[in-house]
C-alpha atoms as an extended CHARMM CRD file, in Angstrom:
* protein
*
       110  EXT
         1         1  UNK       CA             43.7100000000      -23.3960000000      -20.8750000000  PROA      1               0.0000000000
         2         2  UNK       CA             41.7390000000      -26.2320000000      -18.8110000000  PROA      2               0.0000000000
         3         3  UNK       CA             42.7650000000      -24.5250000000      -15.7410000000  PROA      3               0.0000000000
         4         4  UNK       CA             41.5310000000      -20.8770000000      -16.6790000000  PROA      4               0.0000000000
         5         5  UNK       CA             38.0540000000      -22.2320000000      -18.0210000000  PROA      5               0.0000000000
         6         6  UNK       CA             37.7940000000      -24.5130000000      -14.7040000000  PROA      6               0.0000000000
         7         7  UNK       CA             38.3900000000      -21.0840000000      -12.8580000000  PROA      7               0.0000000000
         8         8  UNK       CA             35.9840000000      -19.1820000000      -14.6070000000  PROA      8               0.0000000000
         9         9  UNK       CA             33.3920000000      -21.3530000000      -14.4500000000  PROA      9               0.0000000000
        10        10  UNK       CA             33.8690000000      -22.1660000000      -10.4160000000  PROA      10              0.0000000000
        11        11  UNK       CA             33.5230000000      -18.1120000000      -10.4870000000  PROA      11              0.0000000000
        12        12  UNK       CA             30.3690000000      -18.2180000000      -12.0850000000  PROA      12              0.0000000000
        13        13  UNK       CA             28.7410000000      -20.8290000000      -10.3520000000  PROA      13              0.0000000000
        14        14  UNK       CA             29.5990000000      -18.2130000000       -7.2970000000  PROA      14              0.0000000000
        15        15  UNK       CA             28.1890000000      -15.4870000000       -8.5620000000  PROA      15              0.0000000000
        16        16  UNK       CA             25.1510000000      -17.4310000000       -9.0130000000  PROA      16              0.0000000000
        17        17  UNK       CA             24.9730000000      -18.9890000000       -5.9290000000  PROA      17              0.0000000000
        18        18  UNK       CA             25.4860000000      -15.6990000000       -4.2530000000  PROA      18              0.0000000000
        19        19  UNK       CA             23.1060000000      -13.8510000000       -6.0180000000  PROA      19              0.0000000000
        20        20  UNK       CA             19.8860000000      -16.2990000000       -5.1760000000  PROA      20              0.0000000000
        21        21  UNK       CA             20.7540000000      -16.3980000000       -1.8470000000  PROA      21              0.0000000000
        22        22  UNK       CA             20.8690000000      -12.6800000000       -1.8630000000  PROA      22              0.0000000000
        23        23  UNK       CA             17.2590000000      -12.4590000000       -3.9840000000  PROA      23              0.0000000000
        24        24  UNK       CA             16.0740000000      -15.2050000000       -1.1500000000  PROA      24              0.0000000000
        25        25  UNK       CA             16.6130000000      -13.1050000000        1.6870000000  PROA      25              0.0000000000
        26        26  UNK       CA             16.2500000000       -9.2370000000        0.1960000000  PROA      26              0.0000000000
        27        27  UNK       CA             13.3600000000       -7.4070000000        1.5830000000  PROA      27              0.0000000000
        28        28  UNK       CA             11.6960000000       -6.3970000000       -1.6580000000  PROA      28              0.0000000000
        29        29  UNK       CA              9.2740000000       -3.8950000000       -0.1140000000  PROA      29              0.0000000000
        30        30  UNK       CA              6.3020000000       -4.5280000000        1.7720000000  PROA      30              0.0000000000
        31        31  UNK       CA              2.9620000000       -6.6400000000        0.7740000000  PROA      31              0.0000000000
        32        32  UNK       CA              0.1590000000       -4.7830000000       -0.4790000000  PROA      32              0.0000000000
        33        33  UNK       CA             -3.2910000000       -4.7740000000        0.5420000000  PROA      33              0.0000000000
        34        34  UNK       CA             -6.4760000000       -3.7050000000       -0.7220000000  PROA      34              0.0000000000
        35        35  UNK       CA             -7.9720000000       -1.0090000000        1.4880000000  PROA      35              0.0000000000
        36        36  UNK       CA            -11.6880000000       -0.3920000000        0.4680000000  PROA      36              0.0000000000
        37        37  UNK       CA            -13.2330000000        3.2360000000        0.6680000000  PROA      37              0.0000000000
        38        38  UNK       CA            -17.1190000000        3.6000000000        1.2130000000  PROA      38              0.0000000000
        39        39  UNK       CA            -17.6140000000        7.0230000000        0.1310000000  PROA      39              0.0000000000
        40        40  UNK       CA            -21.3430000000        7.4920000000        1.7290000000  PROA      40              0.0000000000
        41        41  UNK       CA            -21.2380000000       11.7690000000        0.8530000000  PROA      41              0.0000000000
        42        42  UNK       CA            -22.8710000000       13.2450000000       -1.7770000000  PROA      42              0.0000000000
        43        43  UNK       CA            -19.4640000000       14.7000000000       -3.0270000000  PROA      43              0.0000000000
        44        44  UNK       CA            -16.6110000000       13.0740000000       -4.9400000000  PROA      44              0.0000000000
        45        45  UNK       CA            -13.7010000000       12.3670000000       -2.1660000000  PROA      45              0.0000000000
        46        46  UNK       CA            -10.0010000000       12.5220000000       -2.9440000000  PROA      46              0.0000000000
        47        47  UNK       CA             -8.4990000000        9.7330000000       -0.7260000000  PROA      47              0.0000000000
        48        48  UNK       CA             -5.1860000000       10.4170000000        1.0480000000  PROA      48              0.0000000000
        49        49  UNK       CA             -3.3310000000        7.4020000000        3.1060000000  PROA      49              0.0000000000
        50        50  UNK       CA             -0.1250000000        8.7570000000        5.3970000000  PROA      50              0.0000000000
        51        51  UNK       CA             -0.1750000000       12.0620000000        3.2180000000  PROA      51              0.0000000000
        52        52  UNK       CA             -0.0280000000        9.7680000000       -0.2120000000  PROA      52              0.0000000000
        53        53  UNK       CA             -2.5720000000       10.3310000000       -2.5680000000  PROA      53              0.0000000000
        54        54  UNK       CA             -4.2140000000        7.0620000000       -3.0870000000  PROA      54              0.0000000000
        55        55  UNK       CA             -7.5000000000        8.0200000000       -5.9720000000  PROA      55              0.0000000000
        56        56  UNK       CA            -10.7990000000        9.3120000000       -6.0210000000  PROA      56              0.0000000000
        57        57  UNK       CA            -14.2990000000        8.0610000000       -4.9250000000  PROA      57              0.0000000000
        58        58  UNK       CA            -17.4990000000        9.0370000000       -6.1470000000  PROA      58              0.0000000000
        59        59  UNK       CA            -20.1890000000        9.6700000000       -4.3610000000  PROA      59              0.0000000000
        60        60  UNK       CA            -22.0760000000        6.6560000000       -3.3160000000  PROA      60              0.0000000000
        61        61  UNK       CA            -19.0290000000        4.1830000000       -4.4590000000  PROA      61              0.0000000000
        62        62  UNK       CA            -16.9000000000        2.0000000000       -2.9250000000  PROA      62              0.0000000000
        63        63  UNK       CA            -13.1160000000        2.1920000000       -4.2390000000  PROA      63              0.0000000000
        64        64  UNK       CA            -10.6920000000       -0.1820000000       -3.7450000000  PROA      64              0.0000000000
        65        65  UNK       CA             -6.9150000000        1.3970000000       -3.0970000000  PROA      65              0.0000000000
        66        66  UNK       CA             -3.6530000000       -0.6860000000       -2.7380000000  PROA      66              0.0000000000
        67        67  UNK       CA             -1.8190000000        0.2890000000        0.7960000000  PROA      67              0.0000000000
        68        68  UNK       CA              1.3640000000       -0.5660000000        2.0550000000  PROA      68              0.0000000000
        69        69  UNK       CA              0.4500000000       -3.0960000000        4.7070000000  PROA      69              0.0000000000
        70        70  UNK       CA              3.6400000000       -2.8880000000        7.4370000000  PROA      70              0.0000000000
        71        71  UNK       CA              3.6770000000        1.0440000000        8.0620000000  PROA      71              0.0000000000
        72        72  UNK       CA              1.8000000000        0.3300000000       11.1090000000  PROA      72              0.0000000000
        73        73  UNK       CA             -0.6000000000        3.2490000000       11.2150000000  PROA      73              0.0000000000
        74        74  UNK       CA             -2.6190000000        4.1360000000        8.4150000000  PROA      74              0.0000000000
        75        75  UNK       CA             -4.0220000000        8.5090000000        8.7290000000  PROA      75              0.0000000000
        76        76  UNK       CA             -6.7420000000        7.9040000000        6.0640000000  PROA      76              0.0000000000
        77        77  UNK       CA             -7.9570000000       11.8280000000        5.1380000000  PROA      77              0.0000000000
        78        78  UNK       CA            -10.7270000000       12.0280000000        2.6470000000  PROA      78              0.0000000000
        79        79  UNK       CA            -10.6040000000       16.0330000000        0.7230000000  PROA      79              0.0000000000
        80        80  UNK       CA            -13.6300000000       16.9730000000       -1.1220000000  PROA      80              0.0000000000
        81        81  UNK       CA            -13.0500000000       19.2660000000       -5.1870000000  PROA      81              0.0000000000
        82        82  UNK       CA            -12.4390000000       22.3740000000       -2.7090000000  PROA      82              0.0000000000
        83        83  UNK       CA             -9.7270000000       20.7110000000       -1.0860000000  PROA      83              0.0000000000
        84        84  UNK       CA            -11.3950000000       20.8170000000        2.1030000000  PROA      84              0.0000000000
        85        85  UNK       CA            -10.6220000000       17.6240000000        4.6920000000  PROA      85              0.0000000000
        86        86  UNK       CA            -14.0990000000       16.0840000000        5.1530000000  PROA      86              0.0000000000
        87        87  UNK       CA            -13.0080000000       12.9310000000        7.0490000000  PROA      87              0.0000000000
        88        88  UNK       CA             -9.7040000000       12.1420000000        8.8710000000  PROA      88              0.0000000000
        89        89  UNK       CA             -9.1260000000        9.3350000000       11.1290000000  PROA      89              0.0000000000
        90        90  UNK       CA             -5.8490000000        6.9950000000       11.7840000000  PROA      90              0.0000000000
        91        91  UNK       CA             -5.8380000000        3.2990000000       12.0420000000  PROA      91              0.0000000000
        92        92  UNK       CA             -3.6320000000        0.6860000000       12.9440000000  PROA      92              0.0000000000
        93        93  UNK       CA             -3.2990000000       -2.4810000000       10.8560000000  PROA      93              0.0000000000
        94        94  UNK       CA             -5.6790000000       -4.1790000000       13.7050000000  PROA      94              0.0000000000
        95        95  UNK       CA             -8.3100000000       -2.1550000000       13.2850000000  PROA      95              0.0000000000
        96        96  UNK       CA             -8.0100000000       -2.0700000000        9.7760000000  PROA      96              0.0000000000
        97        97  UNK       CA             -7.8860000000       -6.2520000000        9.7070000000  PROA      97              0.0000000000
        98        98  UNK       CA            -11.0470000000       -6.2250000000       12.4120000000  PROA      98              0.0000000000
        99        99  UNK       CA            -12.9810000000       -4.0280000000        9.6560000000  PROA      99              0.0000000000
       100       100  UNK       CA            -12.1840000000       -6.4550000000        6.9480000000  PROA      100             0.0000000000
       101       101  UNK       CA            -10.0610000000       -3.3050000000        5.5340000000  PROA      101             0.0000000000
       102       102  UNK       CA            -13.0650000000       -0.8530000000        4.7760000000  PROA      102             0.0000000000
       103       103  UNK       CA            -13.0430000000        2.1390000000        5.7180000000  PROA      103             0.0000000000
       104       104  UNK       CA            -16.7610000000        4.2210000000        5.6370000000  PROA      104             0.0000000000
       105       105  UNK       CA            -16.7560000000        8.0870000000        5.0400000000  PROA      105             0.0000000000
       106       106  UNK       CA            -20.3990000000        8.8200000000        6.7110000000  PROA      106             0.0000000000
       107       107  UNK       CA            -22.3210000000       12.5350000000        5.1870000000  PROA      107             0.0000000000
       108       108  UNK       CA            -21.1340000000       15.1230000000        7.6900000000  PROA      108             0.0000000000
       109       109  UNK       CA            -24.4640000000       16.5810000000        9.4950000000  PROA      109             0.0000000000
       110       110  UNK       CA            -24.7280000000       19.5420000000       10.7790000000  PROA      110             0.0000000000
């Protein structure tokens, strides 16, 4: 009886010991980071991050959005209520970092 406790217990302890060194060194996804959106058009903005639709902006606001920080480029497309693309431009995390991660969607002129 000793002997089969003693053996289930050593199993245990294992088990345990194998699964926090297998939490310690599982990827669980990639950090987030707070991209902010200057919406500077007189229309409400859908924002769109690497085809993933992120939230609206109003006009005149500033959103914050949470992106997936190690995807390396960021394709940051801004649609207006007709669905129309008023503002596209990619990034990469180094511009984003150098801008303090803001990006500004300017009034298009024409």
């Amino acid at each position: 009886m000793t002997r089969k406790l003693n053996t289930i217990v050593s199993l245990l302890i294992l088990v345990l010991m194998l699964g926090v060194l297998i939490m310690s060194t599982a990827c669980w996804g990639s950090p987030l980071f707070s991209l902010k959106i200057e919406n500077r058009t007189v229309e409400n903005l859908t924002i769109y991050v690497n085809d993933y639709r992120v939230g609206d902006v109003g006009p005149g606001e500033t959103g914050t959005r949470k992106v997936d920080y190690n995807i390396g480029k960021y394709l940051v497309v801004a649609k207006n209520s007709k669905g129309q693309t008023v503002y596209s431009k990619e990034f990469t995390s180094k511009e984003l970092n150098e801008t303090e991660w803001k990006v500004i969607i300017q009034a298009i002129t024409k």
